[in-house]
RODOVEX-671227 format. One record per residue (C-alpha): residue number from 1; chain; x, y, z. Coordinates in Angstrom, 2 decimals. Example, Ala and Ser with C-alpha at 12.3 -4.5 7.8 and 13.67 -1.06 7.14 Angstrom:
BEGIN
+-----+---+---------+---------+---------+
:   k : c :       u :       v :       w :
+-----+---+---------+---------+---------+
:   1 : A :   12.30 :   -4.50 :    7.80 :
:   2 : A :   13.67 :   -1.06 :    7.14 :
+-----+---+---------+---------+---------+
# end
This chain:
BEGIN
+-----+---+---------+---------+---------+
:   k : c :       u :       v :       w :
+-----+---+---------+---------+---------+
:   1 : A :  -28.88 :   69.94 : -122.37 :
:   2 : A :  -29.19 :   69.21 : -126.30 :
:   3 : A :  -25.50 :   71.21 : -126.52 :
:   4 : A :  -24.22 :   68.41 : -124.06 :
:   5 : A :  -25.66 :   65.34 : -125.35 :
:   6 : A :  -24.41 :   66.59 : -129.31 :
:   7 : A :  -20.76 :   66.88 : -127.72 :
:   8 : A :  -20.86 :   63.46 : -125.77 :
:   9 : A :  -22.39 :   61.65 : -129.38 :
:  10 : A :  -19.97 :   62.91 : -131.09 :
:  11 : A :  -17.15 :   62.07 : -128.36 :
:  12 : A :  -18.16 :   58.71 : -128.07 :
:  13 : A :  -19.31 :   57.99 : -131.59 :
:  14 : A :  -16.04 :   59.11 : -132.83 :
:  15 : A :  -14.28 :   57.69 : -130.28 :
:  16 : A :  -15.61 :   53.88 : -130.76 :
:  17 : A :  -14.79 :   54.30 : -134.59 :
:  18 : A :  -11.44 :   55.32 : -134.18 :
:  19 : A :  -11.11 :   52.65 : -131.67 :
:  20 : A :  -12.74 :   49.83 : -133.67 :
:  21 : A :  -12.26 :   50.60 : -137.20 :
:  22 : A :   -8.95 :   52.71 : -137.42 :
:  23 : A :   -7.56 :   51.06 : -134.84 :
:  24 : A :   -8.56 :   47.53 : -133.99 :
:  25 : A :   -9.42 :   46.83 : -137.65 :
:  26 : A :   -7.08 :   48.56 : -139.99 :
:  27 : A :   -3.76 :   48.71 : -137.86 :
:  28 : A :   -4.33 :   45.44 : -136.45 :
:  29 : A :   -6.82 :   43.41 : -138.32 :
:  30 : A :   -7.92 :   41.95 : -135.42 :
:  31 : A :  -11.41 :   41.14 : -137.21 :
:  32 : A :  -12.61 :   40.99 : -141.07 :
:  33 : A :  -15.44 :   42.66 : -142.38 :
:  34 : A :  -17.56 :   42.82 : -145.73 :
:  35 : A :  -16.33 :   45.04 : -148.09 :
:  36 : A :  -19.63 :   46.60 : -148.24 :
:  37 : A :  -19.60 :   46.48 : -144.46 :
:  38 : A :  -16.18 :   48.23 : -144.66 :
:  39 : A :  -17.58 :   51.09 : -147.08 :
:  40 : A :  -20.65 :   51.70 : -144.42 :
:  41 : A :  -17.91 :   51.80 : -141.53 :
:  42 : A :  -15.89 :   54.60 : -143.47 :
:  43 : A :  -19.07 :   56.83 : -144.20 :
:  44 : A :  -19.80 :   56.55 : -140.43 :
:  45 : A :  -16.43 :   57.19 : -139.29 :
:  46 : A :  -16.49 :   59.97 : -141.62 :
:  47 : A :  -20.04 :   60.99 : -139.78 :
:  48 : A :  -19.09 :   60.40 : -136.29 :
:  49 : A :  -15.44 :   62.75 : -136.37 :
:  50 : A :  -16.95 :   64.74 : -138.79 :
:  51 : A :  -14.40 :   68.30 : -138.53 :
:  52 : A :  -11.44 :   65.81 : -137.21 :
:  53 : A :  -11.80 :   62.87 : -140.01 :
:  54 : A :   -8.85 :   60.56 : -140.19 :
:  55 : A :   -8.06 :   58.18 : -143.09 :
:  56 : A :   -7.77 :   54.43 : -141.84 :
:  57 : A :   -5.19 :   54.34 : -144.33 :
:  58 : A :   -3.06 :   57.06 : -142.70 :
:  59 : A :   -3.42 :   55.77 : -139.42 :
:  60 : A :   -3.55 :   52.45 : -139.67 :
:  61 : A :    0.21 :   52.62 : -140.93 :
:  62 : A :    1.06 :   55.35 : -138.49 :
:  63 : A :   -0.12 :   53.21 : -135.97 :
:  64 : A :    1.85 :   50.27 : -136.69 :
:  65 : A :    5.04 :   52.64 : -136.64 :
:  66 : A :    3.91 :   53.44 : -133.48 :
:  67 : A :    4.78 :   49.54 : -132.13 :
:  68 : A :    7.78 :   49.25 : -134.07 :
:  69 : A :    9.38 :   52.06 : -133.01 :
:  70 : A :    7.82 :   52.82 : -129.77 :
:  71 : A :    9.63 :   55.64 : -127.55 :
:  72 : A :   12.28 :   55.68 : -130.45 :
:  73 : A :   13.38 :   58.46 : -132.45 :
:  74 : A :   11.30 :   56.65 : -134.97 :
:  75 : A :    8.21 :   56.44 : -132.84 :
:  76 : A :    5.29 :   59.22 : -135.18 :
:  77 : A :    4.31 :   60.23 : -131.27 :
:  78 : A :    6.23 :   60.12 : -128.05 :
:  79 : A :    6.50 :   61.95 : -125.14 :
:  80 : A :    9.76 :   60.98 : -124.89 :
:  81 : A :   11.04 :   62.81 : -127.58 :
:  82 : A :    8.76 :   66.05 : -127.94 :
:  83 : A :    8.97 :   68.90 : -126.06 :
:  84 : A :    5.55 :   69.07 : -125.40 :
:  85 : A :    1.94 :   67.73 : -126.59 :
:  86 : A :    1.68 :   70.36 : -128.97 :
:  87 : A :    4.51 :   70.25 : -130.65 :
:  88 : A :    4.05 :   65.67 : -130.76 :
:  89 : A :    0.70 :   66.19 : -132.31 :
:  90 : A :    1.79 :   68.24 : -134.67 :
:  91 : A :    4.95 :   66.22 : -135.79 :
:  92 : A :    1.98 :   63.07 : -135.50 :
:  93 : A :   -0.30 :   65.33 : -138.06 :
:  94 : A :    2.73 :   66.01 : -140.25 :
:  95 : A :    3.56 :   62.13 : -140.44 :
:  96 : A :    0.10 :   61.32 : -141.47 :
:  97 : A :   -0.23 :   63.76 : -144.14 :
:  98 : A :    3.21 :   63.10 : -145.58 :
:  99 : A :    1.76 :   58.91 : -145.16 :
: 100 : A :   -1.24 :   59.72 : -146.99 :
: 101 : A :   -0.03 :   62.18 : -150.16 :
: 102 : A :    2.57 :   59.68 : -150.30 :
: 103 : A :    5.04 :   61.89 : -149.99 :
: 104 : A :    7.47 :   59.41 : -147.64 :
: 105 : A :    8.52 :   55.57 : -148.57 :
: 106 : A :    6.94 :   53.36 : -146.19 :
: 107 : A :    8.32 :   49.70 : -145.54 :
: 108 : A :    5.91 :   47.20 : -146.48 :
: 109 : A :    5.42 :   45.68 : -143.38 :
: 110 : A :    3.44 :   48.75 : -142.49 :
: 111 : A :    1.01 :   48.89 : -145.31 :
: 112 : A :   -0.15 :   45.19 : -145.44 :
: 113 : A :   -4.06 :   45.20 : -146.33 :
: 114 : A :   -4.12 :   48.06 : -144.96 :
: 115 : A :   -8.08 :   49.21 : -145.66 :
: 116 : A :   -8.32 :   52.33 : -148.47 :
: 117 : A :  -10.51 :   53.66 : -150.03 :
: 118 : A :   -8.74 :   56.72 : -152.58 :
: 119 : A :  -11.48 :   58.83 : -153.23 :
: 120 : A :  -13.95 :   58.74 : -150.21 :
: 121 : A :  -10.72 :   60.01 : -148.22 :
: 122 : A :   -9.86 :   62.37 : -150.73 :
: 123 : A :  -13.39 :   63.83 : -149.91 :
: 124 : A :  -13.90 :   63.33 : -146.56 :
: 125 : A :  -10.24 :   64.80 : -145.77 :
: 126 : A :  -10.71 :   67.98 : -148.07 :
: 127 : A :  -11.28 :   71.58 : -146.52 :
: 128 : A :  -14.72 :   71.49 : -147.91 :
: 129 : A :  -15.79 :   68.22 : -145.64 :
: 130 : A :  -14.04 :   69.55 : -142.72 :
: 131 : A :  -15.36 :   73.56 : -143.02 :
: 132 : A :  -18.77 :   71.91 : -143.96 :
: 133 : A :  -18.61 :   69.91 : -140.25 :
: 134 : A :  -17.58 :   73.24 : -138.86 :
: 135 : A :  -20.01 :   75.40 : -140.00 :
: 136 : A :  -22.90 :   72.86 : -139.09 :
: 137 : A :  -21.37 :   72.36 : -135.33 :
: 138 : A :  -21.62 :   76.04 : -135.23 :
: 139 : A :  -25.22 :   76.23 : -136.34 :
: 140 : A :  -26.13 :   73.30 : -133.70 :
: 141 : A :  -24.69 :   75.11 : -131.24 :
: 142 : A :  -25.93 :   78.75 : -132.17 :
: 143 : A :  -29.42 :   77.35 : -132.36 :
: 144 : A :  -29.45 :   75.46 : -129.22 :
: 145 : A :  -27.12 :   76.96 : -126.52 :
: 146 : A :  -29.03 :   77.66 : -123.47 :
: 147 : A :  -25.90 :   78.79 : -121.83 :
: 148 : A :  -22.71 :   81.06 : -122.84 :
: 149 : A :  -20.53 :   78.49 : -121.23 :
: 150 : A :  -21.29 :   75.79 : -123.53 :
: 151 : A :  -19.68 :   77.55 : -125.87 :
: 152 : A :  -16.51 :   76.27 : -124.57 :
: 153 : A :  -17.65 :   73.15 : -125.97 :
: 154 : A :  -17.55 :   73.97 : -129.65 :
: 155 : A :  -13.88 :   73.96 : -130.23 :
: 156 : A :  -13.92 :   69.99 : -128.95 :
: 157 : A :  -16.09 :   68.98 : -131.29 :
: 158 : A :  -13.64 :   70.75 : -133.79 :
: 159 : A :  -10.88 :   69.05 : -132.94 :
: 160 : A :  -12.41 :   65.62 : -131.58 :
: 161 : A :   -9.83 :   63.40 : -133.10 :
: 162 : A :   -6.73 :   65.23 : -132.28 :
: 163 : A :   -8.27 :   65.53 : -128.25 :
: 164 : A :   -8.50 :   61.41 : -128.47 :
: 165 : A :   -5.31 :   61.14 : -129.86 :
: 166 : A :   -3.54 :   63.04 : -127.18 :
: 167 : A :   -5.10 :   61.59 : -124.32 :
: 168 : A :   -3.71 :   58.35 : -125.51 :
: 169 : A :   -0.37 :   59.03 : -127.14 :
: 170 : A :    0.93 :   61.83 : -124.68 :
: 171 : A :   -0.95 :   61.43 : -121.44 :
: 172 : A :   -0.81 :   57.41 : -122.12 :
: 173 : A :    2.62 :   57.26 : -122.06 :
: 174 : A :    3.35 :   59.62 : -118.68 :
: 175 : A :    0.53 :   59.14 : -116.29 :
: 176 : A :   -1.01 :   55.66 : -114.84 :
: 177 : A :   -0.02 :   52.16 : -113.78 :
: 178 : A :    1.44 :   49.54 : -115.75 :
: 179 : A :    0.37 :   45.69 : -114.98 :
: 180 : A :    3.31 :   44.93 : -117.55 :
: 181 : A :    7.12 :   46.28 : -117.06 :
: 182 : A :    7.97 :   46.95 : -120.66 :
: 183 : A :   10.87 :   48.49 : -122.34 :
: 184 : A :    8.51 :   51.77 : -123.63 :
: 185 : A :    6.74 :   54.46 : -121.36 :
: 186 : A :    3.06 :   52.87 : -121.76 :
: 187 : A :    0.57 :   53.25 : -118.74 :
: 188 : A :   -3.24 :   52.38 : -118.32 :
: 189 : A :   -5.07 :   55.38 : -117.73 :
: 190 : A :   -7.79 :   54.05 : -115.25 :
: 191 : A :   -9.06 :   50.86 : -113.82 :
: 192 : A :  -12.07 :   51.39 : -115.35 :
: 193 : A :  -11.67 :   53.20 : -118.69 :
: 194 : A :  -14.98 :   55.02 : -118.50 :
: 195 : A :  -13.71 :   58.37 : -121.03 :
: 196 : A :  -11.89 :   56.55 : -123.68 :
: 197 : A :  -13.37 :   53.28 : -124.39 :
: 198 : A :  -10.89 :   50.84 : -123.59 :
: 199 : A :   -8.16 :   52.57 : -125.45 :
: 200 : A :   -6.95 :   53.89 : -121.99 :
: 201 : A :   -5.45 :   50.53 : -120.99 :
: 202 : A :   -2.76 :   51.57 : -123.08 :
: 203 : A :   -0.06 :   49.37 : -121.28 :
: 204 : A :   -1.87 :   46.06 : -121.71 :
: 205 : A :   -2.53 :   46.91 : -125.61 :
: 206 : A :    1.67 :   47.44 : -125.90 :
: 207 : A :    2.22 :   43.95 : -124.35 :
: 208 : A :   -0.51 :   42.29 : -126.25 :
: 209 : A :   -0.87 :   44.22 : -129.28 :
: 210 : A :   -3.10 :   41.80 : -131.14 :
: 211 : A :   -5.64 :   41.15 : -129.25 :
: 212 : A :   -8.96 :   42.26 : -129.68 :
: 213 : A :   -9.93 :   43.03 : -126.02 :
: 214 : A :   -7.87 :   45.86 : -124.32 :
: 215 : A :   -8.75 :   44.85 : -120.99 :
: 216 : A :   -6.65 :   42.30 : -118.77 :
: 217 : A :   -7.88 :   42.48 : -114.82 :
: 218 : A :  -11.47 :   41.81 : -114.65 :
: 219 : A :  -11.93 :   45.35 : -113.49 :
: 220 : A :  -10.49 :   46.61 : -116.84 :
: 221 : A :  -13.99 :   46.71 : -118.87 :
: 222 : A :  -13.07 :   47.52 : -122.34 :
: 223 : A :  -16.39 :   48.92 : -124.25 :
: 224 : A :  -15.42 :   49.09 : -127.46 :
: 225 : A :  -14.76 :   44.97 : -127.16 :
: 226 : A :  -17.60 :   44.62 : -125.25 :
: 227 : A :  -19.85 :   45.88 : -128.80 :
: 228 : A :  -17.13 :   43.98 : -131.21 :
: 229 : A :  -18.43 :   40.58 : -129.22 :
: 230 : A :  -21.96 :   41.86 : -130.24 :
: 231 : A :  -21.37 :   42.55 : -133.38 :
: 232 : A :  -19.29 :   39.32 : -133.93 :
: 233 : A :  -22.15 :   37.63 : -132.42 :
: 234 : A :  -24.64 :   38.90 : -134.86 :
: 235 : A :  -22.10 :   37.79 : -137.91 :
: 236 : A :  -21.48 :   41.75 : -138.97 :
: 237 : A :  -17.78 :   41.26 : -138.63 :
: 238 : A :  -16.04 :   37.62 : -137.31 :
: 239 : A :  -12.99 :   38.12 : -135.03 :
: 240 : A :   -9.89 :   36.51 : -135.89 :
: 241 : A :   -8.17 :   33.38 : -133.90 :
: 242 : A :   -4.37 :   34.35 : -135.01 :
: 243 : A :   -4.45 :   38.13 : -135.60 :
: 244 : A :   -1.96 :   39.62 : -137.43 :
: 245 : A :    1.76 :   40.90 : -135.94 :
: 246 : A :    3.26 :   44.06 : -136.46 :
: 247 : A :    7.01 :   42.87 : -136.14 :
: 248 : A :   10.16 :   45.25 : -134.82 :
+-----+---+---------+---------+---------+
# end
């Protein structure tokens, strides 16, 4: 039972910080933050996908390529022009390491405040960080497996990150309904986005890319807004009027 609850912390832990910080924060800037309050949300990000970190740098630009150049030859992830989900992930993982070494110009328009912080990233992106993740998932696991099958667990929480990103950018785009006809592949996922958050209303978050709160029919619950309005309420982050646009 303590092997199952571990996997679904991490899942969802690392699931509502990609989804509010990388995502809803440094792509879109859909609410501000502290700087100190943005320090504490990297080192939990960093804590939550442990093995699977990703830089909000990298994929807060990524991301933003993603609109502009959705179902394009352009697009960093799209079924529509991979082969398979393998082979887009690991054209997606090749983008983001060529965004972050800087080893690719990137237009401006894609890097605009843009949160970064150099040397956190530096660490929490090195081998060492991500074996160090590995080894203690291992250890967890080794110590309190009650069953062999649970071992089949252990390579998600590896690759956490990479399982979320997949769901959304490959599934997301092939399987679903659509409350908006749009001139790119995306689909919601469910009616009720139980597994991912909110991020599964994938086709609502194309047509309104700005706003804070996935969800459009009243049955679409999105959690991950549902804790911004808390949070907002409490004054740990305000949520913006006029959010920012990511223009073709």
């Amino acid at each position: 039972m303590a092997v199952i609850i571990f996997v679904l912390v991490l899942w969802y832990g690392g699931l509502f910080f990609q989804s509010f910080f990388l995502h809803r924060y440094a792509a879109h800037q859909v609410f501000t933050m502290s700087k100190t309050m943005e320090r504490i949300t990297f080192i939990l990000t960093w804590i939550f996908q442990g093995s699977s970190y990703l830089s909000a740098y990298g994929y807060g630009i990524m991301h933003r390529m993603h609109h502009a150049y959705t179902d394009t030859e352009k697009d960093p992830h799209s079924p529509s022009f991979d082969d398979n989900m393998f082979a887009m992930m690991w054209k997606t993982k090749t983008i983001y390491q060529d965004i972050n070494k800087e080893r690719i110009e990137v237009d401006q328009r894609f890097t605009k405040n843009v949160p970064q912080w150099k040397s956190f990233d530096n660490f929490a992106s090195s081998r060492f960080s991500r074996v160090l993740w590995m080894a203690f998932y291992v250890l967890f696991f080794a110590y309190f497996v009650t069953s062999a099958w649970q071992w089949v667990l252990l390579p998600i929480t590896f690759l956490m990150a990479p399982i979320h990103g997949v769901i959304i950018n490959w599934f997301g785009h092939i399987y679903g309904y659509v409350n908006f006809q749009m001139k790119n592949t995306s689909k919601n996922l469910f009616r009720f986005d139980f597994l991912m958050m909110g991020e599964g209303y994938h086709n609502n978050h194309h047509k309104h890319a700005n706003r804070a709160n996935f969800g459009v029919k009243w049955y679409e619950i999105d959690l991950t807004y549902v804790i911004i309005k808390v949070l907002n309420a409490f004054g740990i982050i305000q949520l913006k009027r006029i959010p920012v646009r990511i223009e073709d």
